[in-house]
VOZAMAR-47987 format. One record per residue: residue number from 1; x, y, z of N, C-alpha, C in turn. Coordinates in Angstrom, 1 decimal, padded with zeros to 4 digits. Example, Ala and Ser with C-alpha at 12.3 -4.5 7.8 and 13.67 -1.06 7.14 Angstrom:
! residues 2
  resi     n.x     n.y     n.z    ca.x    ca.y    ca.z     c.x     c.y     c.z
     1   013.2  -005.7   007.8   012.3  -004.5   007.8   013.2  -003.3   007.8
     2   012.8  -002.2   007.1   013.7  -001.1   007.1   012.9   000.0   007.9
This chain:
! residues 85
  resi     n.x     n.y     n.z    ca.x    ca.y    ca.z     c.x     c.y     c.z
     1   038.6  -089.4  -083.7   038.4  -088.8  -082.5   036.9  -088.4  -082.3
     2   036.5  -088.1  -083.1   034.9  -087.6  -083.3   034.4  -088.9  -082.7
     3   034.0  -089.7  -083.6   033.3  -091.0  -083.5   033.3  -091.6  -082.3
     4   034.6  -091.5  -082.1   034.8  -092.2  -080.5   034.3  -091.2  -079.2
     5   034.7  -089.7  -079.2   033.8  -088.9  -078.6   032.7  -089.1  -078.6
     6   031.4  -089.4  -079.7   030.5  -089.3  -079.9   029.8  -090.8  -079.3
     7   030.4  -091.7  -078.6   030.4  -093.0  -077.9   030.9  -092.7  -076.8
     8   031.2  -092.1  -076.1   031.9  -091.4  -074.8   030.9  -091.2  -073.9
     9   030.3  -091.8  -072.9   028.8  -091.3  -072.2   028.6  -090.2  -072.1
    10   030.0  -089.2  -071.6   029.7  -087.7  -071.6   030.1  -087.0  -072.6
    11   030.6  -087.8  -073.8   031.1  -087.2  -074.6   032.3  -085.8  -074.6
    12   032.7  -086.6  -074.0   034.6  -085.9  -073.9   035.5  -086.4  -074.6
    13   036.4  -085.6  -074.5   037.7  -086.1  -075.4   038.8  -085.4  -073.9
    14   040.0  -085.9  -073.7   040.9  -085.9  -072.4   041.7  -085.8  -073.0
    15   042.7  -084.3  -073.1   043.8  -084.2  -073.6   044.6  -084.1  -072.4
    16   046.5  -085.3  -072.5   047.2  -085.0  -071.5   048.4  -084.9  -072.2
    17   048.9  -083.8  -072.0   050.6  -083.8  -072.4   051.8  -083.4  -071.4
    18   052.8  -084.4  -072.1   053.5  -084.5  -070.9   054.7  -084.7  -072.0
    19   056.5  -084.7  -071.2   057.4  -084.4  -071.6   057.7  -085.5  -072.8
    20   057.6  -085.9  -073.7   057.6  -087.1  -074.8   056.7  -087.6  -075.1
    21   055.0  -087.5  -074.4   054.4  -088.2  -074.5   052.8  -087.5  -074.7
    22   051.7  -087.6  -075.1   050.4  -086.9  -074.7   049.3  -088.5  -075.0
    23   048.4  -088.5  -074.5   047.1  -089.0  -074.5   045.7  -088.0  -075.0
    24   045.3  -088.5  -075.6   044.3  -088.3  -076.2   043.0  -089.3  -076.0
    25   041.8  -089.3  -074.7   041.8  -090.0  -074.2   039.9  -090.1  -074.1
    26   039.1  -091.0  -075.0   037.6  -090.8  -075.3   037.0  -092.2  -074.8
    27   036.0  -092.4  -074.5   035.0  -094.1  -074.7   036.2  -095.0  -074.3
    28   037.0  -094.4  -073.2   037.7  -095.6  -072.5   039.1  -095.5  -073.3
    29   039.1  -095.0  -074.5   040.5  -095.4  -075.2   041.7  -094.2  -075.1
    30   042.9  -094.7  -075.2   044.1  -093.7  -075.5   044.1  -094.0  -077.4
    31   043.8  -093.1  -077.7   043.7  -092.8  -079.6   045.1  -092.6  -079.9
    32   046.0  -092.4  -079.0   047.2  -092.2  -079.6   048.1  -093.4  -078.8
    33   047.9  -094.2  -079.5   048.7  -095.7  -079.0   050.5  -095.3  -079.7
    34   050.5  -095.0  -080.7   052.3  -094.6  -081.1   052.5  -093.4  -080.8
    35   053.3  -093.3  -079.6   053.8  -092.2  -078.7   054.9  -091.5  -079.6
    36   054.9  -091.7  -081.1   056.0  -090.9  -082.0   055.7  -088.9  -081.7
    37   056.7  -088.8  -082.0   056.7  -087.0  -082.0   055.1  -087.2  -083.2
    38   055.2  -087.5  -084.6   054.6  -087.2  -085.2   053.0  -088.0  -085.1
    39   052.7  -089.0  -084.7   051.7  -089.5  -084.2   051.1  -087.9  -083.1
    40   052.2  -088.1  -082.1   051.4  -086.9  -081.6   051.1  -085.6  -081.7
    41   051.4  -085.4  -082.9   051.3  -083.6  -083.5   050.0  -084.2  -084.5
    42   049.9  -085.6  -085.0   049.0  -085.1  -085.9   047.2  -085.5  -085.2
    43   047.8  -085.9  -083.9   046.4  -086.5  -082.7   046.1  -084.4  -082.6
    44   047.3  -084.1  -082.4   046.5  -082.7  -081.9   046.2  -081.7  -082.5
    45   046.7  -082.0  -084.0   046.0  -081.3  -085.1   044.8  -081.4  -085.3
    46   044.8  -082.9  -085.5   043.0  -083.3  -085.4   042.4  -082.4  -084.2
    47   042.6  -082.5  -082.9   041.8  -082.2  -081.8   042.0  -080.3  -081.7
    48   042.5  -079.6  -082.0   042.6  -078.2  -082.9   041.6  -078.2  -083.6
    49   042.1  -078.8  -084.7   040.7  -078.7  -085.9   039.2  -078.9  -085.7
    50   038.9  -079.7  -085.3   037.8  -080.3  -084.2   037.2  -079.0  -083.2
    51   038.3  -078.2  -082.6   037.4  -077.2  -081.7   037.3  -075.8  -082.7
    52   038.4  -076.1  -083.8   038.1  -074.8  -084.6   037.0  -074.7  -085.6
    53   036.6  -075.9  -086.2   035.5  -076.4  -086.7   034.1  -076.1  -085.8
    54   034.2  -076.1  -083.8   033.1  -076.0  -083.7   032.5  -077.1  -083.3
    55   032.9  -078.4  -083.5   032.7  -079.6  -083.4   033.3  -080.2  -081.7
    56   033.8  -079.5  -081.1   034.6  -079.8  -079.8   034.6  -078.0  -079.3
    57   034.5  -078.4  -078.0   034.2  -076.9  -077.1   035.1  -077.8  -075.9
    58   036.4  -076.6  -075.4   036.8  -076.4  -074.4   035.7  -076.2  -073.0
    59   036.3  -077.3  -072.0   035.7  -077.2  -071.0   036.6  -077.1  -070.3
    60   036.2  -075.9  -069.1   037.8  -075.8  -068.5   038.7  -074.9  -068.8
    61   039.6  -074.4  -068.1   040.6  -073.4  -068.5   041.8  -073.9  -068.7
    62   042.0  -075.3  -068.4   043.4  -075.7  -068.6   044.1  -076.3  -069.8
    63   042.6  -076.3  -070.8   042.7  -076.8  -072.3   043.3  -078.5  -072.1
    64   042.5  -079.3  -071.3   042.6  -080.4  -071.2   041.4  -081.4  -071.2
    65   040.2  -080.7  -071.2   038.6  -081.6  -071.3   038.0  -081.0  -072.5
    66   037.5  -081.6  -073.4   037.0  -081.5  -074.5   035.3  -081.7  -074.7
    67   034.4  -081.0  -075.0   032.6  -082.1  -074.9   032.5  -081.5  -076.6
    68   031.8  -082.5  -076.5   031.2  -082.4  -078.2   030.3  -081.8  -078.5
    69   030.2  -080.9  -079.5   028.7  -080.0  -079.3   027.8  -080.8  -080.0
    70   026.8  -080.0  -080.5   025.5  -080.8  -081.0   026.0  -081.2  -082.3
    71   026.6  -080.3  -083.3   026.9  -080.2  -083.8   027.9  -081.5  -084.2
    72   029.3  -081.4  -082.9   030.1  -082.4  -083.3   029.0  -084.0  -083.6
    73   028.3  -083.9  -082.6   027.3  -085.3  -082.2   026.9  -085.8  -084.1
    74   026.4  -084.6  -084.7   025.1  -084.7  -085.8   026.7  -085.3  -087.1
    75   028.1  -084.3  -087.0   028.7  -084.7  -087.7   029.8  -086.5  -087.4
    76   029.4  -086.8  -085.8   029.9  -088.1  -086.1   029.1  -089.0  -086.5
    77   027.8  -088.9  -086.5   026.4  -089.6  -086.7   026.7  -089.6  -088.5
    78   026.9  -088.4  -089.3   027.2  -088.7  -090.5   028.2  -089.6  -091.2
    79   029.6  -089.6  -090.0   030.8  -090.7  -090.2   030.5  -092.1  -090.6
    80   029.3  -091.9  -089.7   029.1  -093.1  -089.3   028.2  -093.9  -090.2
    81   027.9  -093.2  -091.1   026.7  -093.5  -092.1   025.5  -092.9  -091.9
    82   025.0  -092.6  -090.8   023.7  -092.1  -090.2   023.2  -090.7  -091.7
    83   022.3  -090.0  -091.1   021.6  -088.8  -091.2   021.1  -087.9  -090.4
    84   021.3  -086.8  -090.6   021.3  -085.7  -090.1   019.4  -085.4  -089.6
    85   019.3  -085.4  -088.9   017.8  -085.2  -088.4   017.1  -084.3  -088.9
């Protein structure tokens, strides 16, 4: 979710939840392609962890737009093989 956030022109992440189903939605993609109960608990554990970490900030009051902080940016750049500036 990071990584692909971090390729996102504005660097968002799009959370949508709905009755059976949520999206998790970055750089064009739905990251949660298997719409299982557990697929989707563990997309939003990641995306929790991620804003509790500091690495994702709430945009918005309806807990549905996500932007990456500097922070998140520096730790997908490490995913990715990169280095920290």
């Amino acid at each position: 979710m990071l990584i692909e956030g971090s390729q996102d022109k504005n660097g968002y992440v799009l959370y949508h939840r709905a009755i059976g189903s949520a999206n998790f939605i970055t750089n064009g993609k739905d990251l949660c392609q298997d719409q299982s109960a557990r697929s989707i608990a563990r997309w939003k554990d990641a995306l929790d962890a991620l804003v509790h970490l500091g690495l994702l900030e709430e945009r918005g009051q309806k807990g549905a737009v996500f932007a990456l902080t500097n922070r998140g940016f520096e730790i997908a750049d490490l995913l990715r093989g990169g280095t920290l500036p």
